[in-house]
Wavefront OBJ file of the C-alpha trace (Angstrom):
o trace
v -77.957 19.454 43.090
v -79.105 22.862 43.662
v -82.564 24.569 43.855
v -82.655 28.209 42.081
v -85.112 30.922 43.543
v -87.469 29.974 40.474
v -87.553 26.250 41.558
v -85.567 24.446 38.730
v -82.814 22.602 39.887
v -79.014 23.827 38.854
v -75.429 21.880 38.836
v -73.564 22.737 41.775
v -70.997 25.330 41.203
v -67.327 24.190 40.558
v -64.144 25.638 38.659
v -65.072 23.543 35.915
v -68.350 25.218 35.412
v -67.167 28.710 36.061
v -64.653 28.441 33.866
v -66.779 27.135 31.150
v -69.445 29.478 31.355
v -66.820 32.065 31.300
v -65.018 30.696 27.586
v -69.451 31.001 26.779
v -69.672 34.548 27.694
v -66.126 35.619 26.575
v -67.010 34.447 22.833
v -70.591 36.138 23.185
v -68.588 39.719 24.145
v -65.029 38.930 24.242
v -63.238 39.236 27.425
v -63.317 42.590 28.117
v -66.843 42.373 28.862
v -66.003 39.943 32.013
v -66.593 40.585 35.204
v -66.946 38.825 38.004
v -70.279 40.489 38.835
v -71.703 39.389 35.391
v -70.355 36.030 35.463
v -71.645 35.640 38.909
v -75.140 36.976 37.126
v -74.747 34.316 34.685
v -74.366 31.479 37.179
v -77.273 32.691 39.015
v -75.207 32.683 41.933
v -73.629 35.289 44.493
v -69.992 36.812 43.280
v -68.392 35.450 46.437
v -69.556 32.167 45.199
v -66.879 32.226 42.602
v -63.616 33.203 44.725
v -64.214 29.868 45.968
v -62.826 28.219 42.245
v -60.892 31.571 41.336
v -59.037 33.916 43.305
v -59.568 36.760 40.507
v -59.948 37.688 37.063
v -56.189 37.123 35.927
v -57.030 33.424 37.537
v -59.916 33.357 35.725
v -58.257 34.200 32.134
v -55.794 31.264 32.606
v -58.148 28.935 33.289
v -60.085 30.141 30.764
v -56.612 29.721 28.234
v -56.400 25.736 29.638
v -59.834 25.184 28.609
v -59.627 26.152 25.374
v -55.877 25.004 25.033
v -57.274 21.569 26.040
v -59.878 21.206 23.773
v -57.156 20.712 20.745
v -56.398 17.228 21.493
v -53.660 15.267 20.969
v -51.595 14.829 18.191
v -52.404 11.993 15.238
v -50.080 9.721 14.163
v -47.618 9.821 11.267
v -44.350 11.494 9.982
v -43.900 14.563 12.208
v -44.664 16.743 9.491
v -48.261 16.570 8.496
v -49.220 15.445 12.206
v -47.363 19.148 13.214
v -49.428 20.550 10.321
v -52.581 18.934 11.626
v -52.122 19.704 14.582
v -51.701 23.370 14.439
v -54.540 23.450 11.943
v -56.893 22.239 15.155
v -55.267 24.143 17.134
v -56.295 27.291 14.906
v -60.074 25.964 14.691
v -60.341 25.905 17.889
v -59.050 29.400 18.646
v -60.949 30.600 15.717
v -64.216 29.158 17.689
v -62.897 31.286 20.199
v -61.604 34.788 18.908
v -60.473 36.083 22.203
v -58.388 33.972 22.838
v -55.329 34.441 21.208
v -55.301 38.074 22.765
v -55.420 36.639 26.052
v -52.831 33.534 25.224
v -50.290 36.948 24.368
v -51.052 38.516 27.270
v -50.094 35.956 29.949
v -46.890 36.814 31.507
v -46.045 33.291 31.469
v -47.655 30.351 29.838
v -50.023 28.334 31.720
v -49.908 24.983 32.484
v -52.110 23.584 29.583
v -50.088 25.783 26.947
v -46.542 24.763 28.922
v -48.046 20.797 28.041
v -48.882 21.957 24.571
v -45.689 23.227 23.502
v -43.848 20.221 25.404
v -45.765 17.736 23.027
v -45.239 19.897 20.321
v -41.609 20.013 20.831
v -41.801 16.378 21.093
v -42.861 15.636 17.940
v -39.514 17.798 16.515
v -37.419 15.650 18.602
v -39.347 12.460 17.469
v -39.749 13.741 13.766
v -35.431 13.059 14.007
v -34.561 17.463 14.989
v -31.137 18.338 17.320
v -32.212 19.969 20.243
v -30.634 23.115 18.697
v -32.927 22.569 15.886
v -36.225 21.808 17.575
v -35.278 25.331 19.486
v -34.739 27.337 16.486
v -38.289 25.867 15.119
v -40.076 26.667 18.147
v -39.099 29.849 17.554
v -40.079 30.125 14.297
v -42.997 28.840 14.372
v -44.071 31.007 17.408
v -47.646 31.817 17.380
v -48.506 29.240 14.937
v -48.031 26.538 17.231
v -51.299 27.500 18.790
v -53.322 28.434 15.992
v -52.936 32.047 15.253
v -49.923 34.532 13.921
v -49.309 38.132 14.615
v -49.261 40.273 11.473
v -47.857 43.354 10.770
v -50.343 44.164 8.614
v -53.904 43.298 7.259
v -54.856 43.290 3.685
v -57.419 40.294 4.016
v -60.060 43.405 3.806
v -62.188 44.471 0.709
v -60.226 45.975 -1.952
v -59.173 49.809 -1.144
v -61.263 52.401 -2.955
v -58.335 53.268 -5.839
v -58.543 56.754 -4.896
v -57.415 55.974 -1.290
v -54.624 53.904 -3.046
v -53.457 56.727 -5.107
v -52.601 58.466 -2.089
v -51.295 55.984 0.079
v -48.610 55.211 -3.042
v -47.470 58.600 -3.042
v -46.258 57.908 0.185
v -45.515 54.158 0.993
v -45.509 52.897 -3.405
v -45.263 49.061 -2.145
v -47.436 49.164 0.545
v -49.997 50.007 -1.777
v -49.078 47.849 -4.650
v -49.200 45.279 -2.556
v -52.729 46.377 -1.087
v -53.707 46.917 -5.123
v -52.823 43.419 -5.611
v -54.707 41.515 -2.751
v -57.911 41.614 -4.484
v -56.294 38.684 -5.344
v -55.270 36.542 -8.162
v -56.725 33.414 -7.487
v -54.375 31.901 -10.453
v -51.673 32.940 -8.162
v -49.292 30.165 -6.829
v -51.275 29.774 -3.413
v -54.776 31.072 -4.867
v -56.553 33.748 -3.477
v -55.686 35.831 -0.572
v -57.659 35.378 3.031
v -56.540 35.142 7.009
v -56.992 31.076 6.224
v -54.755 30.748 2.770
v -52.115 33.268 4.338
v -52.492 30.984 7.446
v -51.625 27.626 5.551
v -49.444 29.264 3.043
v -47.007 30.215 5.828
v -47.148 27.263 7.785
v -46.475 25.189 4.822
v -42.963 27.230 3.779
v -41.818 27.419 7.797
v -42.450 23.447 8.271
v -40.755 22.621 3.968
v -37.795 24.856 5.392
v -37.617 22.930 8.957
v -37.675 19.614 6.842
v -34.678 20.607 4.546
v -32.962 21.685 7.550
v -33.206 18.154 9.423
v -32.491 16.562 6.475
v -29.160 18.590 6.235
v -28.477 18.190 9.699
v -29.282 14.620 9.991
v -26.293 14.307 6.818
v -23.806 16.157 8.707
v -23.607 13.587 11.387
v -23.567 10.142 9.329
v -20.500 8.592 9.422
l 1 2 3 4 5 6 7 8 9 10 11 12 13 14 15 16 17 18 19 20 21 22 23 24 25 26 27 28 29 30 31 32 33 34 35 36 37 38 39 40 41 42 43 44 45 46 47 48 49 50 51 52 53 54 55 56 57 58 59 60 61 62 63 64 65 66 67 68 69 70 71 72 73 74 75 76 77 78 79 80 81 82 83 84 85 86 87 88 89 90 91 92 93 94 95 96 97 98 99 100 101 102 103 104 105 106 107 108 109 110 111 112 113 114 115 116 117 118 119 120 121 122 123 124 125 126 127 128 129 130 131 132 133 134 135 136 137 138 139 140 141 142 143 144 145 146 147 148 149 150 151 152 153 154 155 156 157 158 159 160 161 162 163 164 165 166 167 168 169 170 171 172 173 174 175 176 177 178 179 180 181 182 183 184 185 186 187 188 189 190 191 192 193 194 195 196 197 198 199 200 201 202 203 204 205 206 207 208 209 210 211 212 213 214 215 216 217 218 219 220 221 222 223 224 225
């Protein structure tokens, strides 16, 4: 073990600890804040220290994505659909213990190894759940995002309700846009009770994994004897 300048002693550096102490600084400032300067500052080491465990920042990032990735854990046991819904549910606390990192899971150019394993054991649970290969493809894709946690939204109306003077205007241009924005103050008598990033989350989910179901189902009748 190490000796610092101040006389305490320090873990010797590896990719494990840079990489952690990285996921620690990226949820203090989010990721564009990174550097390799400040992490090095962080470590209390020298920046060339660090090309040692990571060539450069893109490195960093994916490491950074297989931490996080890997602290979902595997999946529980049961029929394959509430273990898929459990699973992505983790999968979502963990990212939302993490905020940056769904922007930096959709700006890989290709997955990285610990998402590639993800989605493989996800995809395994289709095939074990009794899904075609065609179908387990078409369900990847539709669940997209969600496997890991997060979705990308075309809009946002999880925020406090619009001063109605704002809506009047906004109607006189886009009417359902802002009947819908009206609305999300949000009836919590509504079929899935009140509107926020969490029920919208869940409410989703839940109708993409009932449809998947009914489409196995159907499948699975098509090919009895």
């Amino acid at each position: 073990m190490k000796q610092s300048a101040d006389g305490t002693r320090r873990a010797p550096l590896s990719r494990e600890r840079v990489l952690r102490a990285a996921v620690a600084f990226a949820d203090g400032a989010g990721t564009d804040a990174i550097s390799m300067r400040k992490l090095a500052q962080e470590l209390g080491v020298v920046p060339m220290a660090l090309y040692k465990h990571v060539a450069n920042k893109d490195e960093l990032l994916d490491g950074m994505v297989d931490l996080v990735v890997g602290e979902i854990g595997p999946p529980g046991e049961g029929g394959w659909q509430p273990t898929m819904r459990a699973r992505v549910l983790a999968a979502r606390r963990v990212l939302l213990r993490h905020p940056w990192a769904a922007g930096v899971i959709q700006s890989r150019t290709s997955p990285t190894p610990a998402v590639l394993g993800y989605l493989d054991s996800m995809a395994g649970l289709f095939r074990a759940g009794g899904f075609s290969v065609g179908l387990t493809h078409h369900a990847m894709h539709a669940m997209g995002s969600r496997l890991l946690g997060f979705s990308q939204e075309l809009f946002d109306d999880t925020a406090a309700t619009p001063d109605p003077a704002v809506l009047r205007q906004l109607a006189r241009a886009y009417p359902h846009i802002a009947e819908i924005a009206g609305a999300a103050g949000h009836d919590e008598a509504s079929t899935v009770g009140g509107c926020d990033d969490q029920a919208e989350f869940e409410f989703a989910l839940d109708l993409l994994l009932d449809g998947l179901e009914r489409l196995r189902a159907a499948e699975q009748l098509t090919q009895e004897p």
